[in-house]
C-alpha positions, 0 to 999 in steps of 0.5 A, a space after each residue: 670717600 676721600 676723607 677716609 683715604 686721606 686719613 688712611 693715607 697719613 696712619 704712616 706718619 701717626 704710627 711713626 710718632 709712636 717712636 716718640 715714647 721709645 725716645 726715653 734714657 734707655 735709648 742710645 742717642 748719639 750726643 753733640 759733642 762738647 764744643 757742639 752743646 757749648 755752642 749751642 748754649 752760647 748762642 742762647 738758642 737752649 740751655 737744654 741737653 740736645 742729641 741728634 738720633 742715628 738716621 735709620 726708623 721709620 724712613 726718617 732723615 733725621 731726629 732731635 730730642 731736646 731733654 732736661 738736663 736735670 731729668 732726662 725728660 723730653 721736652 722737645 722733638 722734631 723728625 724729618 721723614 724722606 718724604 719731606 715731612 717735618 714734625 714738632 713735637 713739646 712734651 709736659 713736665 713728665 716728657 710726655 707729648 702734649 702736641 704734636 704740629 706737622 708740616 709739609 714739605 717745602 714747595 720746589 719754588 721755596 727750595 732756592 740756596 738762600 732758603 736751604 742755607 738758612 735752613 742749615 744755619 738754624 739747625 738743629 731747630 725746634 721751630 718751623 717758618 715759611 712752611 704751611 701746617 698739614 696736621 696738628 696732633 692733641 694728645 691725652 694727659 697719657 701722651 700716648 692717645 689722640 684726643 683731637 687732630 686736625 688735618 689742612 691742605 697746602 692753602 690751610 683750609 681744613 680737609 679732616 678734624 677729628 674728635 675722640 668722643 669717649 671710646 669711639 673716635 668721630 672724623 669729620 671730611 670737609 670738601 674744598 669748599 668748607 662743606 661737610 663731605 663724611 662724617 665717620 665714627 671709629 671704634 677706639 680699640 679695634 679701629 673699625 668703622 661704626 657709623 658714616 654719613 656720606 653727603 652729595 654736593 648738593 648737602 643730600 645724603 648719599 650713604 648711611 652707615 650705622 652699627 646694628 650690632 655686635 660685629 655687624 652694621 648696615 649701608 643705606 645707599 640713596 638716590 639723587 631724589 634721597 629715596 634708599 635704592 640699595 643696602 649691604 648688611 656688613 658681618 665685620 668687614 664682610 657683606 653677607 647681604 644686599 638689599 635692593 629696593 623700589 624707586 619708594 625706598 621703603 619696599 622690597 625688591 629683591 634681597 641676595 644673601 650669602 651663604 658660604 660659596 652660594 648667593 641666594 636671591 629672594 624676589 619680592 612683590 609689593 614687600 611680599 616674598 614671591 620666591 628665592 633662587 640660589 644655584 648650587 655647586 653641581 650647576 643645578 638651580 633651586 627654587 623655594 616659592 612662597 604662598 600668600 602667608 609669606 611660608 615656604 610652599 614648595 621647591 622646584 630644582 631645575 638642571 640644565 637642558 641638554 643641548 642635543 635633547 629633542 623638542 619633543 620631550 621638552 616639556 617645562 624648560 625655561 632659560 636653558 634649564 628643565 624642571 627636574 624635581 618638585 616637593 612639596 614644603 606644606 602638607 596639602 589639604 589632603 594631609 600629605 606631601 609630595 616629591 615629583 621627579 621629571 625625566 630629562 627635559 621635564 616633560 614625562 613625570 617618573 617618580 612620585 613620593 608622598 609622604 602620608 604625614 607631616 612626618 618623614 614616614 611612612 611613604 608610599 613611592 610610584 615610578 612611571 615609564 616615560 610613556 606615563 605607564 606605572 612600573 613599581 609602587 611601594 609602601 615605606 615604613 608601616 609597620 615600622 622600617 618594612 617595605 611592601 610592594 603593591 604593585 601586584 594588588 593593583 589590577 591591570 587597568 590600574 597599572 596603566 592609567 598614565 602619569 597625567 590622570 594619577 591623582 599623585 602624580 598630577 601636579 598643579 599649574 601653579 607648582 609647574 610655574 617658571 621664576 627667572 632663571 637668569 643668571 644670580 647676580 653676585 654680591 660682589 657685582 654690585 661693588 659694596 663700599 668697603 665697611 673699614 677695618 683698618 687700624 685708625 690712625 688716631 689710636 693710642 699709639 704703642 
């Protein structure tokens, strides 16, 4: 990612230039004086008006503007910045920038009294020597938006070009050694980072970025043998999703999605949803199973086992928590679904809700005695929004077959099942690479 720091790094300086278009005949330049501009013709250097800005913007030391005489239009511009940055700007006919040439600054074993004096001697100067290029600026025929911009280092290879390709703009990173390290697309108006391509020494990609749409995209990470290992789907600048996969690349392992303060994970078997878990913000673990047609089947909440409670009214515990409740998401084959609820340590079932139709009502509701015993059994809903109780229609016999030989209550082995219950890792623990939502250095400067 250095390419993208470098240019981030350098969007002072751009956003500097931008004072260039406020350097106009409503601006207060404070004048050579007379003597000063008559020297200054005399020595040939230009038959042009020159004035010298007061010191003060954008942590400049100084700053020329070389005007016609006639016009008032720039023609010329140099800025020097307290970071030792000199910039050369030449305007067109109409004074606006055509080209702008930054310099770095002088190297110390350049800095000697000889150098400094002839510097001093040759001010004010539209002209630099001895100092190598760090950024060359093209502008568009409205003076004001970046068309091309290359970036070099000290010894003049070239770290960055970048290319304003119809709304977008594409940056390209060189490595030390000439090969292609990144290749960014930018949005032209609001500067956000639309496409990447991120390449390892050995010129194999490591990261792809593209836009999916609207405000969101998505970045692929690939291993060192090319296959995809992780994903993060961007909303803005924002990930909302991670995606990891098998060693193949192409198959799913396991999914984790936010969803405002939750992280949800989805495990997968062979690209098929096996479950999703998500902990929720009273500490209790939801657990969403999948049957083999990819629907929702059934969910399990489990709650955390209490610490002191005894072994023996433990019953499906696992990793710290106990099995609290279980419904049903698709209606059995009888037609109906149920609701189970457990007693703490989810050993004892002591209440059982099931829902006669694939609708909310009517319902019938059993609750049992933690020995399994039959304590109430009502009827919700038929006829409209009436209650009946049918516990005094059973017989004796009835009210005492246990939990475990109710033909509701009983649930199936596979709906008592244990899902890892480890901790769910955060979206932010696999530390995604920021999408990029600063303002670029190559828009139109204003």
């Amino acid at each position: 990612m250095r390419g993208q720091k470098t240019l981030l790094a350098v969007a002072l300086v751009l956003v500097a230039l931008a004072a260039f278009y406020g350097c106009s005949k409503k601006s207060n330049p404070t004048p050579f004086t007379a003597a000063e501009r008559g020297a200054s013709q005399e020595d040939g250097r230009s038959a042009l008006e020159v004035v010298q800005l007061k010191e003060a913007k954008f942590k400049e030391t100084l700053r020329l503007i070389e005007r016609d005489e006639h016009t008032g239009l720039n023609r010329h511009l140099r800025i020097e910045w307290q970071s030792g940055l000199t910039c050369l700007v030449d305007c067109d006919d109409q004074g606006h920038p055509r080209q702008a040439v930054i310099y770095h600054p002088a190297q110390q074993k350049d800095r000697t009294s000889a150098n400094i004096k002839k510097e001093a001697e040759s001010a004010p100067s539209f002209s630099v020597t001895d100092r190598a290029v760090f950024r060359k600026i093209i502008f568009l025929a409205d003076g004001s938006t970046v068309a091309e911009e290359t970036v070099y280092d000290r010894d003049q290879n070239i770290t960055e070009t970048l290319v304003r390709s119809g709304a977008d703009m594409v940056v390209t990173s060189y490595a030390r050694d000439s090969r292609v390290e990144a290749v960014r697309t930018y949005d032209g108006k609001t500067g956000l980072l639309t496409g990447e391509m991120v390449f390892t020494k050995a010129n194999r990609l490591a990261s792809l970025l593209v836009k999916e749409n609207g405000k969101r995209a998505r970045r692929d990470i690939f291993s060192e043998e090319g296959a995809r290992k992780l994903s993060f789907l961007y909303d803005e600048d924002k990930v909302v999703e991670v995606q990891l996969w098998q060693k193949d690349g192409a198959t799913l392992l396991e999914k984790l999605t936010r969803d405002y303060s939750n992280t949800t994970s989805t495990v997968y078997e062979n690209g098929k949803a096996l479950y999703k878990r998500s902990r929720q913000s009273d500490g209790t673990m939801q657990v969403v199973h999948f049957n083999g047609d990819g629907k929702e089947s059934f969910k399990q909440t489990w709650k955390v086992l209490p610490a002191d409670l005894p072994a023996d009214k433990q019953g499906v515990v696992a990793n710290g928590y106990y099995l609290a409740e279980v419904e049903d998401l698709l209606a059995a084959p009888d037609g109906k679904r149920r609701d189970i609820e457990f007693y703490v340590g989810g050993k004892a079932v002591q209440k059982v809700r099931t829902f006669m139709t694939s609708n909310w009502s009517p319902y019938e509701d059993k609750t049992f005695s933690e020995d399994g015993t039959l304590t109430a059994y009502s009827r919700y809903g038929e006829p409209q929004y009436t209650t009946v109780d049918l516990l005094p229609s059973l017989t004796e016999e009835a009210r005492k077959v246990p939990a475990k030989d109710d033909g509701d209550a009983a649930a199936t082995s596979e709906k008592l099942k244990t899902a890892d219950l480890s901790a769910i890792a955060t979206i932010e623990s696999f530390n995604p690479p920021a999408r990029g939502k600063e303002r670029s250095p190559a828009l139109k400067l204003d």
